[in-house]
N, C-alpha and C positions, 0 to 999 in steps of 0.2 A: 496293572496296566496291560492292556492289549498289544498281541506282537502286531498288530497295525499301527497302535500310538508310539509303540516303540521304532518300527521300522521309519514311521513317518520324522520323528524326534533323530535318527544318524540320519535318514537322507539331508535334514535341514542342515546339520550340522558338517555333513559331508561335502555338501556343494558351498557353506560359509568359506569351508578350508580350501575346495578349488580356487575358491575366485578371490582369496587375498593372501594363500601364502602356497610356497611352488610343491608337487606332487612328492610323498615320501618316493626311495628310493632305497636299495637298499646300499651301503656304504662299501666303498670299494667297487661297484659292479656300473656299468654306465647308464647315463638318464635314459630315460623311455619318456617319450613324448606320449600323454594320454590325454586324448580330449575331453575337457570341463563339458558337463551338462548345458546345452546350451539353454534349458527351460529352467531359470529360478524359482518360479512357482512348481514345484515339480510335482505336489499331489494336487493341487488348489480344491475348488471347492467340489468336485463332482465326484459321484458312485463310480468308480469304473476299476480300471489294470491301466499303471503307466510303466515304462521304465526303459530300458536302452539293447540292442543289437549291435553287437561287436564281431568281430571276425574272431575264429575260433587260432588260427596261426598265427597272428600280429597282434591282436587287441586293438585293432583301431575300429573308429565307427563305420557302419556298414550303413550308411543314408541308400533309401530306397525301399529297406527291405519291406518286406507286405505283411504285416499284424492282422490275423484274422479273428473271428470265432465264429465259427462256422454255424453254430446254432440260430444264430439270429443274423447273418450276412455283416456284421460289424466289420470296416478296415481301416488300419490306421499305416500312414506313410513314414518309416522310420525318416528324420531329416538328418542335417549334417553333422552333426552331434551323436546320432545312430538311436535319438531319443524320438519313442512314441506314446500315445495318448489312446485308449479305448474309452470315453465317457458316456453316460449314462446306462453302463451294464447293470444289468438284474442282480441281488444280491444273490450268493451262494454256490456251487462251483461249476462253474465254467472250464469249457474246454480255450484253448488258442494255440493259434499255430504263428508260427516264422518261418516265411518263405524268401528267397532272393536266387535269381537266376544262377547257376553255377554251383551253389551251396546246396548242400542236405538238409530240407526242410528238417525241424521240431516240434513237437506239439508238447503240452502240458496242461493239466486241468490245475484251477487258479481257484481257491477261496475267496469272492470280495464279500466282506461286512457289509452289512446296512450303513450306507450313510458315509462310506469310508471306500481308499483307493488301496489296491490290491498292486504291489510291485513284481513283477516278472521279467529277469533279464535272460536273455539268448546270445549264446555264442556261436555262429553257424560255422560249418568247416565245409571247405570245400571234399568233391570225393578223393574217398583215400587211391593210392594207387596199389595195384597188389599187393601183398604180403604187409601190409602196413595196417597198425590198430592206432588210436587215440582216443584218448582220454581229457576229456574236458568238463572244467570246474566253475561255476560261477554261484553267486550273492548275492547279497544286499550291499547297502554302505555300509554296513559294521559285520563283524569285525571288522576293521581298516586290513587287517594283515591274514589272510590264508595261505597254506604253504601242502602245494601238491610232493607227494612222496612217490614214489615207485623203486620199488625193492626186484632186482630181478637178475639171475644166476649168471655172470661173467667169470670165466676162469677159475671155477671151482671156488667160486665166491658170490655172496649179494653182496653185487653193486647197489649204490643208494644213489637214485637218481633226482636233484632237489636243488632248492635256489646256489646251494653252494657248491653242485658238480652237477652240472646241467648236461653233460654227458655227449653221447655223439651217435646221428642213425649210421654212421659210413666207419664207424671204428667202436670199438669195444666201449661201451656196453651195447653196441647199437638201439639206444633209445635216448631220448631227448627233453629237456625240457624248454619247448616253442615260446611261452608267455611267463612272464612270473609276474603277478600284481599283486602291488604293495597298497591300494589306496582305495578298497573298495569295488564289488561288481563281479572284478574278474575279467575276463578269464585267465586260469591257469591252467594251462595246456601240456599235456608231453604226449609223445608220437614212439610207439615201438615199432622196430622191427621183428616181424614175425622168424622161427627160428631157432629162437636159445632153447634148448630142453629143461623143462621144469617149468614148476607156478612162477608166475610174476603176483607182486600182492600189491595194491594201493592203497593208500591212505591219505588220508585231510588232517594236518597239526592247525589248531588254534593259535597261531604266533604272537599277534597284539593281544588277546586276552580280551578287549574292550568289552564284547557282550559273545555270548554260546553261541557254538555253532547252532545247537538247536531252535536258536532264534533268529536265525541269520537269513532265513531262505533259501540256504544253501542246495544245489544241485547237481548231479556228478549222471555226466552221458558216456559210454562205453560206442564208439564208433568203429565200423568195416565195412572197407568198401562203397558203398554207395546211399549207407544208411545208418540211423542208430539203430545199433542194440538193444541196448536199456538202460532204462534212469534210474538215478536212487537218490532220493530225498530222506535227513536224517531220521531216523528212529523214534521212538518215546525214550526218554531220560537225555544224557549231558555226560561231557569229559573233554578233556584236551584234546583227544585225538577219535578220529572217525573210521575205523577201520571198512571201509566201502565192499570190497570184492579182492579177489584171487582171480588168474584166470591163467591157464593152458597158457606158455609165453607163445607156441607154434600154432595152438590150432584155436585161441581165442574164445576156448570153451572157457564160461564164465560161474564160477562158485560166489555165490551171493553170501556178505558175510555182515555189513551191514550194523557194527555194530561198536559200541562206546569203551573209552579206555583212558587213564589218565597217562599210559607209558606208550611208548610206540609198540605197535606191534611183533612178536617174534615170531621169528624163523620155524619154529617145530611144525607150521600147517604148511608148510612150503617147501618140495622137492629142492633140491638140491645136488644132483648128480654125480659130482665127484668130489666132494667136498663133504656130506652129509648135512644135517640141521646143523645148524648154529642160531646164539641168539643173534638179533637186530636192534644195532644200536647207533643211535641218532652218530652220524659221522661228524666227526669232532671240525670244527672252523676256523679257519687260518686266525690270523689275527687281522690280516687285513681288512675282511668280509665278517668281520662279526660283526651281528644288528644290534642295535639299542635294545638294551633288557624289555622283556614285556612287561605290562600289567600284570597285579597282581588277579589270577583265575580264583574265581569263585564258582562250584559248579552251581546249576542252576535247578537243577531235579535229580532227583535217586540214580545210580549210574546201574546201567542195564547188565545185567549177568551176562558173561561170555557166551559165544554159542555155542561151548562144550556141554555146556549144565543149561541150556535151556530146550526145551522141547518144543521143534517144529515140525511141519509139515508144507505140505504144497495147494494149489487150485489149478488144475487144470480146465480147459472146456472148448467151446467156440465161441464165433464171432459172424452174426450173420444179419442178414438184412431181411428186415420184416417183410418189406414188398414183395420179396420173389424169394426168398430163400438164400440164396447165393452167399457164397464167403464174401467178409469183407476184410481185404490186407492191410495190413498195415493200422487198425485198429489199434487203439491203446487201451491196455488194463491196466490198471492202476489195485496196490493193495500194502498196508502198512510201509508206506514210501518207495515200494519196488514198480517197477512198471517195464511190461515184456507187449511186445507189438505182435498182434497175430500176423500167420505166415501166410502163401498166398491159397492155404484150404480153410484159412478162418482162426485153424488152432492156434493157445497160446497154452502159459506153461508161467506159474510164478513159484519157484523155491523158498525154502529157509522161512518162513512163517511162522510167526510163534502161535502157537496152539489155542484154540480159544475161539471167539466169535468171531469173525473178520469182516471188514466193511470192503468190498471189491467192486473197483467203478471199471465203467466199457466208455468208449470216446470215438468217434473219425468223424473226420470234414464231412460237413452237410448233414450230417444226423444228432437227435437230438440224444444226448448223455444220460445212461442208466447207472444206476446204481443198486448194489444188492448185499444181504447180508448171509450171512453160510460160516457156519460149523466147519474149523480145519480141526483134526486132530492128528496128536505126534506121531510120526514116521509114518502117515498117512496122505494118501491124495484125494481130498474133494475136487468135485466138478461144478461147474458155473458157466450156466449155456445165457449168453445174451442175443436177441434178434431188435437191433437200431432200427428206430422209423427215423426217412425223413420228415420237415415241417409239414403238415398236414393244411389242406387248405379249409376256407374260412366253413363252419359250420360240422366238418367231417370227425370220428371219433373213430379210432383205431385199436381194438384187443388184440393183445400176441402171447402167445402161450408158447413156451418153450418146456425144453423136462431133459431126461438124464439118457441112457444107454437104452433102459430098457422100464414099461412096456415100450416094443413096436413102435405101436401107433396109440395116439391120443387124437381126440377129434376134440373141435369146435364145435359149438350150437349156439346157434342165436334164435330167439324168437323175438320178432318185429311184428307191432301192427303193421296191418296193409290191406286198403280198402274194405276194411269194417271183418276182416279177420285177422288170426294171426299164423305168418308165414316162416317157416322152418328153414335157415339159412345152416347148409353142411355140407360135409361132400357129395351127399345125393341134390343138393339142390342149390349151386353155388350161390344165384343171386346175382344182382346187376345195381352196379352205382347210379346208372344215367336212367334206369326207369324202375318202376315197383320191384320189387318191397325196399328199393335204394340202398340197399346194404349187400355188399359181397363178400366170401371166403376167399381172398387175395392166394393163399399160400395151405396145402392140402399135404402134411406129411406122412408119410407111412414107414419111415426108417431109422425113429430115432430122435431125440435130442428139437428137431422142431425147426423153425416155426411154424405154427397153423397162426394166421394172421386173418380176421374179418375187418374189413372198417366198414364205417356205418355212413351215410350223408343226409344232411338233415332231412325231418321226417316228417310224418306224422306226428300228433302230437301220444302221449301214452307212456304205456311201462314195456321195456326190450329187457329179455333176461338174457345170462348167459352161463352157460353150461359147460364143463371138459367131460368126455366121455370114452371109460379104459375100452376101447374096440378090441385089441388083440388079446389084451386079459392073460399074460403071460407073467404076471407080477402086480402086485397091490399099487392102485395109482399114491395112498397112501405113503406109496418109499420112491416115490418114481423122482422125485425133483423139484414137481411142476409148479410154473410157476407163471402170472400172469400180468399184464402190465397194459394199464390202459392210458393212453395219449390221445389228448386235443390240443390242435393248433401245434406248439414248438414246445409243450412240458407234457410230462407225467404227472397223468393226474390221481391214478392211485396206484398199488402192485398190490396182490396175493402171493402166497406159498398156502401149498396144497395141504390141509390139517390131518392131523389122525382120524381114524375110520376105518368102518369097511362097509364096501358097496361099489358098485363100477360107474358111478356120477357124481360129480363134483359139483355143486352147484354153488357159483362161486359169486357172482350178485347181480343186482337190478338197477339199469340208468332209466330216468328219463330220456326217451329218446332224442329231444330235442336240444341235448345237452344241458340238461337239469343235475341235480345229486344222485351220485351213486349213493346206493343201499346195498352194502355188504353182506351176504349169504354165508359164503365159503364153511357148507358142512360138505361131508361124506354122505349118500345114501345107495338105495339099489336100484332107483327107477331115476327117472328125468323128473325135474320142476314142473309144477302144474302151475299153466300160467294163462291169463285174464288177458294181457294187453291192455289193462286199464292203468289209475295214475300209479307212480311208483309210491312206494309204502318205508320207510327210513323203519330198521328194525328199533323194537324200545331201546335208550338209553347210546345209542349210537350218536354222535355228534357228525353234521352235516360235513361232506369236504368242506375244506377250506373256511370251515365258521370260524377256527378260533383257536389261538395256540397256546402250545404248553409253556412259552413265558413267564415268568411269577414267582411269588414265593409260596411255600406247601405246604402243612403240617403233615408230616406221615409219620407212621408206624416203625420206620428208622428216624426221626429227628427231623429237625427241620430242613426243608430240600426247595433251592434255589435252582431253575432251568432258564435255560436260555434259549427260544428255536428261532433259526436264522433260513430261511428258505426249508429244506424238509433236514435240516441236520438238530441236532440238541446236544446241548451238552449241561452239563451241572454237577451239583456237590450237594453231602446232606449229611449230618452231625454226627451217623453209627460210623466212628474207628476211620474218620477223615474222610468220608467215601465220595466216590465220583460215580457219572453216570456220563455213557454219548451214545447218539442212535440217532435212527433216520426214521422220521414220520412215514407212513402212508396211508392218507384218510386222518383218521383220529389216532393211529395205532403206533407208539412209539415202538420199534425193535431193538436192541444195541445191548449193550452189556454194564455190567457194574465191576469197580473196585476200593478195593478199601487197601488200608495200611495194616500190618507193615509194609508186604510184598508185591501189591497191588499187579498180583499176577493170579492166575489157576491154577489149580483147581482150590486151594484155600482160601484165596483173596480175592478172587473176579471170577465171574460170568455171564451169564443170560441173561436177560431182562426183557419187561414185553409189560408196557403201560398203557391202555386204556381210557380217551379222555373222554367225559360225561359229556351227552347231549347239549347239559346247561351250560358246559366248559367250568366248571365249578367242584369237580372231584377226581379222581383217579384211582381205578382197582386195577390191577396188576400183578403180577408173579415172577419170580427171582430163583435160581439156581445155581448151585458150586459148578465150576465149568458149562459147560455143553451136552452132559446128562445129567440124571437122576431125577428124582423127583424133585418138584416147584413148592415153592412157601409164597405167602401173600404179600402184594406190596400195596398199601392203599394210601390215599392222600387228599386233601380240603384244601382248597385253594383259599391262604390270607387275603383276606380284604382289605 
């Protein structure tokens, strides 16, 4: 079952229990008045993201707030219930924001299925006031019960800050716990005072048991000041307890830890000043305030190794706008459930990564959403430069080339027909949208990291190619990064990364100008493409954009392999030693990685992958490798009829 059939299966039964029997609570502690869904249809029949806006300090509903997605101008009006509706969204991930006057906007990128409604709840918080952090929790309906922890050094002790000593900002421990909800959604809130010396650590306990966190939806925002932080959404695997982050209790520096445990977490990764480590152990419960025993836990997938014995790394990069270059703040990356917000020069920074292939998405209002895939490896820093377009208008088609440190400079080349010849669009010759050759070099970099941006507007009819060329030639464009991404209208419609080779030209492929099929090139050589301006030419065995997807069942060379592609993501499984596969289309070209059982980790059990889909949409050759180097072995496969 899909966690969309499953999340749809608690919301039904979550709003059954509002509307005919009164909200749990917990026993001994007083009611909270929490407002019922006021939409009993709560997914009904449309493609979209529905679900509710609360205040981050009270838990009540926030009617008004403003539900965005900025990719395609979508708004929906939280009502008095704090419940909203986005329907007819495109399937596959979406960015959306939560905005309301007084409060600190949120954004988050949403998975919606084909055919199915995608749940997203927001808890907004007003700005913090100096020295103050919070910590804010929300769900789905199930679990019915989450229970916020915060562990954080008082009197040469951890204090344990939690539904049964909800604590004090104005006396020892000076932190608090604002919200505690028992019945679905959230939020669960606590507010520190900046201050105490030593880590403070947080945690998520699974209390009702009813279904995993990692099926829950669950979200955890780190707030200061006048913004979020970061967000963390759960991990791969399952356990009782979610160990989220560490952080500086004074200066809010945050250790991303992000990871699975059936016991509570202990004291030994956590300063402790005058007292030393100790362990952490669940603080024992009056007898007045103990809860109803939970369900019996069943975990739900392999539980994830500690991050002592797992091996990570980081992604650092920017964040910048196709059109001109320019930072963009406030930008969301997003990467194995962690998400850090560029600052106001573009940069962002994602820690604790576990080692391996990484799928890393870029996000902000009003541009359309990238996504990219990049090699982390442990105790190292990859880099991942994104340049956002916005929606482009009707007919117009936009290449952005971005790349690494170094070479310098990388140029653009376009060659366009144009009045019965063809015209050289580069930095010697920018070009003009509003008259011949109707194609411009928008953005011309010479320092670095990028973007060189051309767009194109419609045209002539013919074949435009297009080129990257190493200018400064102080490093092989071969190691540089680079990498390319081509947009019409409000999607992407295909990306490159730059192949092995050598030669100072990239010649990376061929559109019809009139917005017809791209014809993928992307070799290495030593001169520029020699080009005709006539029709475009689909190399052998290439399958058309957008002909035809890897859905189906396979025969391959590993057993038999079932995929699933839902907008440009995949995912699937196939008979060698349990094995799975997930990746992101572009063009015909599956990227993403494999694992198998037992450990379904690398370098033994997972890595690379890079599938291949025929012309006819009826085969798949392919290549496979242990982690992130070494040499490639064959993947091939026959599509069941």
């Amino acid at each position: 079952m899909s966690r969309g059939s499953i999340l749809r299966i608690y919301t039904i039964l979550a709003i059954l229990a509002m509307t005919f029997t009164p909200l749990g609570v917990h026993i001994g502690q007083p009611s909270r008045a929490i407002a019922a869904p006021v939409q009993q249809d709560f997914f009904g029949e449309d493609q979209g993201i529905k679900g509710f806006v609360r205040h981050a300090e009270t838990g009540q509903a926030l009617p008004g707030a403003v539900i965005s997605i900025p990719a395609t101008g979508q708004i929906s009006i939280a009502d008095e219930g704090g419940f909203y509706s986005l329907d007819g969204v495109p399937s596959g991930y979406v960015e959306i924001v939560a905005e309301l006057d007084g409060f600190i906007p949120d954004g988050e990128i949403v998975f919606v299925p084909e055919g199915e409604s995608a749940l997203q709840v927001f808890a907004l918080s007003p700005a913090l006031e100096e020295g103050l952090f919070r910590i804010v929790l929300t769900w789905g309906p199930a679990p019915r019960d989450l229970d916020s922890h915060l562990w954080i050094p008082s009197a040469g002790r951890m204090a344990e800050v939690f539904f049964a000593d909800r604590g004090s900002l104005g006396a020892p421990p000076f932190a608090a716990l604002d919200v505690d909800d028992t019945s679905g959604y959230g939020p669960e809130t606590v507010t520190i005072a900046r201050g105490a010396p030593g880590r403070c650590l947080y945690a998520v306990h699974n209390f009702s048991g009813d279904l995993s966190i990692a099926a829950s939806g669950a979200r955890v925002i780190f707030l200061q000041g006048d913004r979020v932080v970061q967000a963390f959404t759960p991990p791969p695997g399952d356990g009782r307890w979610w160990h989220v982050l560490n952080f500086d209790c004074d200066s809010g520096a945050i250790e991303t830890v992000n990871a699975w445990s059936n016991t509570p977490p202990t004291a030994s990764v956590i300063d402790v000043p005058s007292a030393g480590a100790r362990p952490i152990t669940p603080t024992p419960l009056p007898p007045s305030i103990q809860r109803p025993p939970p369900t019996a836990f069943i975990p739900q997938a392999p539980i994830s190794p500690p991050p002592s014995v797992r091996s990570t790394g980081s992604i650092t990069g920017l964040v910048r706008n196709a059109a001109n270059g320019s930072p963009l703040p406030g930008a969301i990356v997003s990467a194995q459930g962690q998400t850090a917000l560029a600052g106001g020069d573009g940069r962002y920074q994602i820690d604790g990564l576990t080692a391996g292939v990484v799928q890393v998405s870029a996000s902000a209002p009003g541009f359309i959403p990238d996504m990219a895939t990049i090699a982390v490896s442990p105790g190292a820093s990859s880099t991942q430069v994104f340049a956002l377009s916005q929606v482009l208008a009707a007919g117009q088609t936009r290449i952005v080339l971005t790349w690494g440190d170094t070479p310098r400079d990388l140029d653009s080349h376009l060659w366009v027909p144009s009045a019965g010849r063809v015209d050289e669009i580069s930095f010697s010759n920018t070009g003009s949208l509003s008259g011949a050759p109707f194609a411009a070099l928008d953005v011309d970099d010479m320092n670095s990291f990028g973007p060189e941006t051309i767009t194109v507007a419609q045209t002539v009819g013919g074949q435009c190619t297009y080129a990257v060329h190493n200018y400064s030639g102080e490093s092989p464009i071969s190691t540089s990064g680079a990498r390319v991404v081509v947009y019409r209208g409000n999607t992407i419609l295909q990306s490159f990364t730059v192949p092995s080779g050598s030669g100072t030209w990239w010649h990376v492929f061929s559109f019809d100008c009139q917005g017809g099929s791209i014809a993928p090139l992307n070799q290495i050589s030593s001169r520029p493409p020699s080009v005709t301006g006539g029709p475009v030419q689909s190399p052998t065995g290439a399958a058309p954009v957008g002909s035809c997807s890897f859905t189906g069942n396979w025969s391959s060379n590993w057993g038999r392999m079932t995929l699933t592609q839902v907008g440009n993501s995949v995912t699937g499984n196939y008979e060698h030693d349990q094995g799975r596969i997930t990746g992101v289309v572009q063009g015909n070209i599956l990227t993403g990685t494999w694992s198998e059982a037992p450990s379904y980790a690398p370098p033994s059990d997972a890595g690379d992958a890079q599938l291949t889909l025929s012309a006819d949409c009826g085969s798949i050759t392919g290549q496979w490798r242990y982690g992130s180097s070494g040499s490639w072995g064959g993947w091939n496969a026959t599509r069941i009829r």
